[in-house]
PAZA-993215 format. One line per field, with one value per residue (C-alpha): residue number from 0; residue in three letters; y, x, z. Coordinates in steps of 0.02 Angstrom, whole numbers, plus 50000, padded with zeros to 5 digits. Layout:
BEGIN
seq NUM,...;
type ALA,...;
y Y,...;
x X,...;
z Z,...;
//
This chain:
BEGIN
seq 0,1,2,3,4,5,6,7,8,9,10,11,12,13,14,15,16,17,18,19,20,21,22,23,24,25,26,27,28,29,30,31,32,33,34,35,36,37,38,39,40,41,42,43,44,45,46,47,48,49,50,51,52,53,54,55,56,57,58,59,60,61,62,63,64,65,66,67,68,69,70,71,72,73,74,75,76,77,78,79,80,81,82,83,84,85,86,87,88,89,90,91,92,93,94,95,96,97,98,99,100,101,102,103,104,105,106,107,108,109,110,111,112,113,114,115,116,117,118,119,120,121,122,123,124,125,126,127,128,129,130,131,132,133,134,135,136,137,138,139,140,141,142,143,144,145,146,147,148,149,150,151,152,153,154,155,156,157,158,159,160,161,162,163,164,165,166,167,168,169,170,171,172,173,174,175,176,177,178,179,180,181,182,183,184,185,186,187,188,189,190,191,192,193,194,195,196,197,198,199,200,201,202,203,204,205,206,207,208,209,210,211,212,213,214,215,216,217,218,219,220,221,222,223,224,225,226,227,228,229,230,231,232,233,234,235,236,237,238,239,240,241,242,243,244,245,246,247,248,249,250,251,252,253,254,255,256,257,258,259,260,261,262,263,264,265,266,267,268,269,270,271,272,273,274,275,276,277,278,279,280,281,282,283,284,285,286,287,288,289,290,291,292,293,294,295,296,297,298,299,300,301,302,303,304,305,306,307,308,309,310,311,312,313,314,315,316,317,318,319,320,321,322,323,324,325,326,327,328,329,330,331,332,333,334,335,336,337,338,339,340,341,342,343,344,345,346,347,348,349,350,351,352,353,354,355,356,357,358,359,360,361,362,363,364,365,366,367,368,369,370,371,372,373,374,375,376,377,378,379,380,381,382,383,384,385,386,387,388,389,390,391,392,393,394,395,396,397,398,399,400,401,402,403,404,405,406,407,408,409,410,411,412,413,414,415,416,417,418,419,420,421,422,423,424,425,426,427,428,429,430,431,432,433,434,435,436,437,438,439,440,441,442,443,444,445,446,447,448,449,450,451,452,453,454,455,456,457,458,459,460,461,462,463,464;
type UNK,UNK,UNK,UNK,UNK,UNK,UNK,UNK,UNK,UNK,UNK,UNK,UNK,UNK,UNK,UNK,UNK,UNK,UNK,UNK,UNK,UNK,UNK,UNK,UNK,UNK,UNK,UNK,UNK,UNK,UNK,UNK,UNK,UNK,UNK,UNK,UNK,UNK,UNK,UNK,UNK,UNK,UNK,UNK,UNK,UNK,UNK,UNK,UNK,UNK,UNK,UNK,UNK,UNK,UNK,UNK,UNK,UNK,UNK,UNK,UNK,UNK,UNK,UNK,UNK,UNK,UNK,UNK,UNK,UNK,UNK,UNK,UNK,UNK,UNK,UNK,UNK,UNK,UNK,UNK,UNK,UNK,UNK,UNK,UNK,UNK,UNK,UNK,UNK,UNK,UNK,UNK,UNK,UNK,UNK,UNK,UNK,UNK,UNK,UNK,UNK,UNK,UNK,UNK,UNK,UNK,UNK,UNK,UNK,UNK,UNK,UNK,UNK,UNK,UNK,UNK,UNK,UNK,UNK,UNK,UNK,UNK,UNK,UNK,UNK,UNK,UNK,UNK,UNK,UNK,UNK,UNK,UNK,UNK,UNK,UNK,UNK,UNK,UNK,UNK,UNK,UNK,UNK,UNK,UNK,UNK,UNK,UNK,UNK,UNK,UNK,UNK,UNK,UNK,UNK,UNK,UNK,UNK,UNK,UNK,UNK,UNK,UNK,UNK,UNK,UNK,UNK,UNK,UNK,UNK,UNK,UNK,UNK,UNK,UNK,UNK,UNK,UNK,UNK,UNK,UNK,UNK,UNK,UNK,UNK,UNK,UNK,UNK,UNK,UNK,UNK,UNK,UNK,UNK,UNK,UNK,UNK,UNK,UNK,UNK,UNK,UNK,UNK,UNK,UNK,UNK,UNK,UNK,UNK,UNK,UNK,UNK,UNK,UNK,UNK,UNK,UNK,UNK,UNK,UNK,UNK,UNK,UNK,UNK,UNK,UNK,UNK,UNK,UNK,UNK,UNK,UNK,UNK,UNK,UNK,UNK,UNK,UNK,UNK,UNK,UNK,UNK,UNK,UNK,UNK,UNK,UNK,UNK,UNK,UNK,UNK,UNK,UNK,UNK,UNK,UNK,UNK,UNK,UNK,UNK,UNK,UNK,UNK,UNK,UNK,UNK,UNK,UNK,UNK,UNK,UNK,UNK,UNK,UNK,UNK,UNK,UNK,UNK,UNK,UNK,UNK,UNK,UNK,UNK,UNK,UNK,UNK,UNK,UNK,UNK,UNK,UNK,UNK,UNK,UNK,UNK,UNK,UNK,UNK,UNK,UNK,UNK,UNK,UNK,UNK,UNK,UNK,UNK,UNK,UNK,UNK,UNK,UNK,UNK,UNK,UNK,UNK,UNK,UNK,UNK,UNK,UNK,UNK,UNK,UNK,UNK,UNK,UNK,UNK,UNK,UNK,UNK,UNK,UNK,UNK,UNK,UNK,UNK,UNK,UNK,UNK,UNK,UNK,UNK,UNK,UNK,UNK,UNK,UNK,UNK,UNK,UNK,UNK,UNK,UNK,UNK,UNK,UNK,UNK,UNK,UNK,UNK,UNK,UNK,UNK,UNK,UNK,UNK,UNK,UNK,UNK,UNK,UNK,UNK,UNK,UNK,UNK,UNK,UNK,UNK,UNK,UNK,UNK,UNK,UNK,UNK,UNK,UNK,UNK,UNK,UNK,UNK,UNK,UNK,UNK,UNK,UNK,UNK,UNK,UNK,UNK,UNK,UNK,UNK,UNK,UNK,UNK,UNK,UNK,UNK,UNK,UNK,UNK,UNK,UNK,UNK,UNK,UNK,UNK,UNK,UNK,UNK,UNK,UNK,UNK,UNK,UNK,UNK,UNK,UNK,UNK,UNK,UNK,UNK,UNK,UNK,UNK,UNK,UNK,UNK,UNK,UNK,UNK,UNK,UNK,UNK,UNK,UNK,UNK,UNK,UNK,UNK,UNK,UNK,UNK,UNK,UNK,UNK,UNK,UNK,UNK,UNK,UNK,UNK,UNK;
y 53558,53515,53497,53390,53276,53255,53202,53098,53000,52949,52895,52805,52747,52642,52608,52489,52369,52334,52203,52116,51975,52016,51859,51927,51937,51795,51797,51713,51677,51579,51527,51419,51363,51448,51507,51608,51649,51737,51685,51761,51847,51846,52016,52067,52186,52269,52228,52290,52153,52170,52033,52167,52225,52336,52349,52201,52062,52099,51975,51877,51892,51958,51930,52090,52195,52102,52146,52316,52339,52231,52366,52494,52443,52409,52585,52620,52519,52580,52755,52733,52791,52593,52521,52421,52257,52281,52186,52051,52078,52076,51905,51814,51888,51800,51624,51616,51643,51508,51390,51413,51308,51138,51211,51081,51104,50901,50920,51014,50900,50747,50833,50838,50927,51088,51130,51008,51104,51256,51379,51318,51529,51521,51370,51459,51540,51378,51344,51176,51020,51037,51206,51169,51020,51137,51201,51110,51123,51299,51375,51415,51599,51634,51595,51800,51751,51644,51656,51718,51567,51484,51389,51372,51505,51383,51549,51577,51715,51786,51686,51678,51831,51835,52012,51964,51847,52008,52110,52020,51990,52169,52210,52070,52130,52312,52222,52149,52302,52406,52262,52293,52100,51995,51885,51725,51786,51828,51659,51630,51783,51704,51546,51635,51777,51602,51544,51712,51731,51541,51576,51724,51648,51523,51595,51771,51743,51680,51806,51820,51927,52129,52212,52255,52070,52097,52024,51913,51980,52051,52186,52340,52324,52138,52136,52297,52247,52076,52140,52224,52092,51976,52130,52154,51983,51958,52064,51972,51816,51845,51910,51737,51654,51586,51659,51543,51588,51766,51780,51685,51823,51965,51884,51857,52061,52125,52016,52097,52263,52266,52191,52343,52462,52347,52461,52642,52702,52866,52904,52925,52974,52848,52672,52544,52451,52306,52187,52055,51890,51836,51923,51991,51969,52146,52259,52422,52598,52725,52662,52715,52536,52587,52742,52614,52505,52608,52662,52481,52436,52584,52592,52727,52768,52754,52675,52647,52751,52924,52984,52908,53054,52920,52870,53066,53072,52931,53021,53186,53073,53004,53173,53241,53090,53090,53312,53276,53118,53172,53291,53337,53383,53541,53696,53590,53649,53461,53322,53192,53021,52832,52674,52675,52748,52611,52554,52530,52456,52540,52678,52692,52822,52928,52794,52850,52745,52824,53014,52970,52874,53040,53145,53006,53005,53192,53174,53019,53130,53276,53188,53103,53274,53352,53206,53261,53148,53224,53275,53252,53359,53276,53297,53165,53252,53423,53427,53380,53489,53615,53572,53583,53755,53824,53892,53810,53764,53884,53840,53908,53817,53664,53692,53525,53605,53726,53575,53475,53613,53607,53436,53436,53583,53481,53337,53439,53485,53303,53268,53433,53342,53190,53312,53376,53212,53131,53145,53225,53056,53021,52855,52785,52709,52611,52760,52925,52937,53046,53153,53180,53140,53009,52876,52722,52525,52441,52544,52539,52473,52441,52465,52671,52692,52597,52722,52884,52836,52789,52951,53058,52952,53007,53199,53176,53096,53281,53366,53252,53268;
x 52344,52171,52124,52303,52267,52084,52165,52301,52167,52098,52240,52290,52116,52111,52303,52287,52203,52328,52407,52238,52167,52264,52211,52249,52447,52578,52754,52883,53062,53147,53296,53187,53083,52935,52750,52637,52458,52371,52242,52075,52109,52295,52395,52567,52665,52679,52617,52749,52874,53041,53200,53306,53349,53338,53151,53153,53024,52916,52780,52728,52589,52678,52586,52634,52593,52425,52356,52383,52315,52159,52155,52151,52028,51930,51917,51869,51724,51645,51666,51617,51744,51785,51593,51511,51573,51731,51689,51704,51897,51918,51814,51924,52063,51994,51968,52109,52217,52108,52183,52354,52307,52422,52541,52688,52868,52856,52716,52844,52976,52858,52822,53034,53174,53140,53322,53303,53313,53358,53463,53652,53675,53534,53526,53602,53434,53342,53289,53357,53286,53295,53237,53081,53044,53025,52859,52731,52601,52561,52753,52677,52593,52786,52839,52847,52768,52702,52653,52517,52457,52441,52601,52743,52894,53061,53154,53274,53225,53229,53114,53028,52952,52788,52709,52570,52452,52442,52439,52290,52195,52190,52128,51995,51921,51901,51827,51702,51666,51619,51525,51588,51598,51460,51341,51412,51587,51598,51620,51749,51838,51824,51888,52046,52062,52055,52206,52306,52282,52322,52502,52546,52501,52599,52742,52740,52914,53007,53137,53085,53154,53123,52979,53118,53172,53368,53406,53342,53289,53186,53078,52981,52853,52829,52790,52692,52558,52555,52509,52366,52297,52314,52207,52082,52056,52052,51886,51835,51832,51767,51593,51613,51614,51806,51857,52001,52095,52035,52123,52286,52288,52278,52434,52515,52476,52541,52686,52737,52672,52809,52933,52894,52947,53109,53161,53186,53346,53348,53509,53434,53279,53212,53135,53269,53201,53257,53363,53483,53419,53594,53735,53843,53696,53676,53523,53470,53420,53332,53212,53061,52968,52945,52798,52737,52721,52627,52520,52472,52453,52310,52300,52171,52294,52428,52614,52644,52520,52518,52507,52643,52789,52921,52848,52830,53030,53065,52993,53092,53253,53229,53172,53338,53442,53364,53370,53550,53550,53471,53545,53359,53315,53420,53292,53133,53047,53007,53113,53086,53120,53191,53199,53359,53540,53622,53494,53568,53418,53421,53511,53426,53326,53154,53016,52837,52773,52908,52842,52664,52679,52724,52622,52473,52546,52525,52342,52308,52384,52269,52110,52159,52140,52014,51910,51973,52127,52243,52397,52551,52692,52857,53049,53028,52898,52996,53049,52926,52807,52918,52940,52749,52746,52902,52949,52969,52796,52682,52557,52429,52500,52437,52254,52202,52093,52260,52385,52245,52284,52458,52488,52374,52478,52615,52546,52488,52693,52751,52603,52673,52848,52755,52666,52852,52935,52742,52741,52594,52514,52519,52611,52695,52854,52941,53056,53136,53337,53414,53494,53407,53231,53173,53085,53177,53160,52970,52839,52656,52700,52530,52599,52633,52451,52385,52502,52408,52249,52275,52345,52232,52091,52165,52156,51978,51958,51994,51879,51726,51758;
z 51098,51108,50938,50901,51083,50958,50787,50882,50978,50832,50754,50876,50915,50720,50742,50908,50815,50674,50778,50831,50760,50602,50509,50345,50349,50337,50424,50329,50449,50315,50412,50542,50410,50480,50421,50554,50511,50654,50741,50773,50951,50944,50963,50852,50945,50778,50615,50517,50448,50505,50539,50614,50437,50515,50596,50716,50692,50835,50751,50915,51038,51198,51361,51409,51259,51220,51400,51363,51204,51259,51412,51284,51187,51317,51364,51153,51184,51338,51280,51115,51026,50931,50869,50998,50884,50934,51084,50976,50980,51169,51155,51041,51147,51282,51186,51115,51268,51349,51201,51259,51413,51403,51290,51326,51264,51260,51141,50996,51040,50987,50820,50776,50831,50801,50736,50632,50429,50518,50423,50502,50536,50633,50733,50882,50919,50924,51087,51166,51244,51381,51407,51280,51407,51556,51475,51561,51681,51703,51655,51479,51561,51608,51422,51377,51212,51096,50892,50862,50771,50954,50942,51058,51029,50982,50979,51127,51227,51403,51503,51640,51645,51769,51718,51589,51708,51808,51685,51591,51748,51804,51596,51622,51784,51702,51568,51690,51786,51625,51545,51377,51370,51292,51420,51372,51353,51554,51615,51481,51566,51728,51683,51608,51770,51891,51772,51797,51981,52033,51926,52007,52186,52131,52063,52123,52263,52113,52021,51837,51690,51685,51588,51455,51434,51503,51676,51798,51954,52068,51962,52060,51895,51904,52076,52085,51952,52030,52196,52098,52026,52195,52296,52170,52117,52295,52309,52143,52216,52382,52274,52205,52364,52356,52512,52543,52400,52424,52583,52513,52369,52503,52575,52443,52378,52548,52530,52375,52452,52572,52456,52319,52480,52481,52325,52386,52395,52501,52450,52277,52302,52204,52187,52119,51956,51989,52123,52079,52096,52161,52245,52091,51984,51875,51973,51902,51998,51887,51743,51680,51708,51886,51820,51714,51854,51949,51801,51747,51930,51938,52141,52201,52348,52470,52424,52229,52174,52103,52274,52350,52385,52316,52147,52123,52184,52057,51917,51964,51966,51801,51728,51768,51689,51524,51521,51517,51413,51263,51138,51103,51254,51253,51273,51298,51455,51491,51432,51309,51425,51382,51472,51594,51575,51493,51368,51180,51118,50941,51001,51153,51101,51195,51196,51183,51320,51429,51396,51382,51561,51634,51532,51618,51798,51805,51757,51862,52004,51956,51943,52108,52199,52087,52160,52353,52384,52504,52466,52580,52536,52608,52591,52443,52341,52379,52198,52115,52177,52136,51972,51927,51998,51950,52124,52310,52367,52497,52613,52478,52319,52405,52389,52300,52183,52145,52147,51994,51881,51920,51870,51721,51647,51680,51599,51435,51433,51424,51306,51177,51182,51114,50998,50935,50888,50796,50641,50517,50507,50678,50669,50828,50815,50982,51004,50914,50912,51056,50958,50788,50852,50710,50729,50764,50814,50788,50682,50735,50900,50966,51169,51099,51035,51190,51324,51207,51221,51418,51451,51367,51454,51619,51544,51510,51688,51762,51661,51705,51905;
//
C-alpha cells in the first residue's frame, strides 16, 4: 500500500496541473462558433477534449474545481513535492481571477447577439437576454464558470451556485498562512479574499444550485464551506483591523452554523444534502457532497467536522446505500461510493472524489485524536465506530491513541478500493462504471488528483503527530 499511496502521489502530483494555465491547447465548439485559448492562471476541469461524444467537454474554469486544485497545489508547494516555481501558478491563479471583476452580461450583449451564427441544432443552449443581463455587479462569482480565456460563459447552465467564493477564500487564506505566495503577490490575494467574503455576506441566505449542478435549494455543502470561510476570514480580518465586517462575518457563519444543523434527519441518521428552496421543490437526503462538505470546510472541531457523531452517522448511511448499489461492491470489505441514489450522470458510476473523501475523513478523524481531541461516542456514531473495529465498541476500544489507528486502517481500506479500480498508469477519470468498474465520464479530472493528494496529506498528518 505504501509504496502504491508513493507512485500514485506522484502521479497525481504532475497530473493536477494539466488543467492549469494550459496556454498551449485550443478548444474548438464549432456549433457556437467558438475559439478558447487559456489564459495564464485559468483552470480546465479536464484537459482532455470531449463534446459528450462521448467524454463531455468539461473545458471551462469552474469556481469550484479551480479552488480545489489551487488548494492542492498549494500543499505541493509548501511540502516540496511541485518546484518552488510553481508558486508562480497559484499567482496567476490569483490575477487572473482578479480580471474577472466587472464581468457584465451587458458587456457580451453589446458585442452581438450571441446566438447570432449559431449552429440552428444548437441554439437552444444559448443563453438568453435576459438572463445574460442579470450578470452585473458582483453576480459574476455566482456564474459556476467561466472560459478559461476570461470570457463570459453564453452556454446555459445551472446558475447561481454560491460555493466557489468560499471555496477560494478558504484556499487563499491557507495560501497565506504557509507563505508559499510571493511578497508582492499577498496583497493581490487580499484584494481577491475581500471580493469572496463581501459575496458570500452578501449572498449567503439566498438558495443557489447544488455542488453537482442539479437543483436549486438549500445545500448542507454550500452553506457549510461558507460558514468556513465567514469564521476564518472573520479572524483574518480582525488582524487587519476590519472589525466591523469581522463581526458581521461571525454572524453571518453562525447563521449558517445553525442552519447546517437544520439538515439532520434522526429518522435517518443522517444529514439531508440538500432542502427545497420551495415547497414541492425536489430536496435530496443521502449524498456524498455532505463528507465533502465537511472536508473542504476543514473545521478543527465541534458540529460538521470529523468529530461531529452525525457527519460520522452520515458517512455510515451512505456506506450502506452504495454496498448495495454497486454490482462491484459485492465481496469488497469496504465499498466503492458515488454521489447520491438517483444520480445517472454517465451511468452514475463510483466517483473518486467520493471514495477518496472517506478514505480522508477517516484520517482527518485519526490525526484529530492522535493530536488529543476527545472523542464522544453517542447513539449516532454507534455504527460507525463499530464499523472501524469490527465489533460493538468497549470502554477500552476508546482509548484515543487506540481509536487513531482504528480509523487510519480504515482509511488505508477505502484508499485500496481506489487502488483496485486505478489503472497501471495511474490516470484518474471522474468515475468507474458500477458494475464493470471502467473508467467512465471526464478523463484527467483535475478535482480526482486534487481529493488523492488531500487525502494522502491527511495520512501523512498522523504519522508526523
Amino acid at each position: 500500500m505504501d509504496d502504491w499511496i508513493d507512485r500514485q502521489y506522484a502521479v497525481a502530483a504532475r497530473n493536477l496541473t494539466l488543467g492549469v494555465s494550459a496556454t498551449h491547447l485550443v478548444k474548438e465548439r464549432p456549433p457556437f462558433r467558438q475559439r478558447i485559448v487559456p489564459r495564464p492562471g485559468s483552470v480546465v476541469a479536464s484537459a482532455v477534449m470531449g463534446a459528450y461524444d462521448p467524454d463531455p467537454d468539461y473545458f471551462f474554469h469552474w469556481f469550484r474545481d479551480s479552488a480545489l486544485v489551487m488548494d492542492a497545489l498549494r500543499i505541493l508547494v509548501a511540502d516540496g513535492i511541485r518546484p518552488a516555481a510553481d508558486a508562480g501558478h497559484l499567482r496567476d491563479y490569483i490575477r487572473f481571477s482578479l480580471s474577472l471583476r466587472g464581468l457584465t452580461g451587458a458587456a457580451v450583449l453589446a458585442q452581438g447577439d450571441p446566438k447570432q451564427g449559431v449552429d440552428p441544432d444548437f441554439v437552444q443552449h444559448v443563453r438568453s437576454e435576459a438572463d445574460l443581463r442579470g450578470v452585473a455587479g458582483d453576480r459574476i462569482w455566482g456564474e459556476v464558470r467561466i472560459n478559461p480565456d476570461g470570457t463570459l460563459d453564453t452556454l446555459n447552465w445551472s446558475r447561481p451556485q454560491h460555493d466557489g467564493s468560499a471555496l477560494q477564500a478558504l484556499t487563499l487564506l491557507r495560501c497565506l498562512e504557509d507563505g508559499v505566495l510571493e511578497p508582492g503577490v499577498r496583497d493581490e490575494a487580499a484584494a481577491l479574499m475581500r471580493l469572496d467574503l463581501d459575496f458570500v455576506l452578501a449572498h449567503h441566505a439566498e438558495p443557489s444550485f447544488e455542488i453537482w449542478e442539479d437543483s436549486l435549494g438549500h445545500d448542507y455543502y454550500t452553506g457549510v464551506v461558507q460558514g468556513a470561510a465567514l469564521r476564518r476570514g472573520a479572524d483574518w480580518l480582525e488582524a487587519q483591523g476590519d472589525t466591523e465586517t469581522a463581526g458581521r462575518c461571525r454572524e453571518a457563519s453562525a447563521a449558517l452554523a445553525t442552519a447546517a444543523d437544520g439538515h439532520w434527519r434522526p429518522e435517518a441518521r443522517a444529514y439531508a444534502s440538500l432542502l427545497p428552496a420551495a415547497s414541492g421543490a425536489p430536496g435530496r437526503d443521502l449524498d456524498i457532497a455532505v463528507i465533502l462538505g465537511v472536508l473542504h470546510a476543514g473545521l478543527s472541531s465541534g458540529p460538521h467536522s470529523v468529530l461531529d457523531p452525525r457527519a460520522q452517522a452520515t458517512l455510515v448511511a451512505l456506506e450502506d446505500l452504495f454496498a448495495g448499489l454497486f454490482p462491484i461492491n459485492a465481496g469488497r470489505p469496504v465499498p466503492a461510493l458515488g454521489r447520491y441514489r438517483e444520480d445517472r450522470y454517465y451511468g452514475g458510476g463510483a466517483w473518486y472524489i467520493a471514495v477518496l473523501a472517506a478514505a480522508e475523513f477517516h484520517y482527518r478523524l485519526a490525526a484529530a485524536l492522535a493530536g488529543g481531541a476527545d472523542f464522544a461516542l453517542t447513539p449516532d456514531n454507534r455504527g460507525f465506530v463499530a464499523r472501524a473495529l469490527g465489533a460493538e465498541p468497549r470502554a477500552e476500544d476508546l482509548d484515543s491513541r487506540r481509536l487513531a489507528a482504528t480509523f487510519r486502517t480504515r482509511g488505508d481500506a477505502f484508499l485500496a478500493t481506489v487502488q483496485a479500480f486505478t489503472p497501471a498508469d495511474g490516470a484518474l477519470s471522474e468515475q468507474f462504471d458500477r458494475t464493470t468498474g471502467a473508467q467512465t465520464s471526464a478523463k484527467h479530472l483535475g478535482w480526482s488528483y486534487a481529493g488523492f493528494i488531500t487525502a494522502v496529506q491527511a495520512r501523512r498528518q498522523i504519522e508526523r503527530i
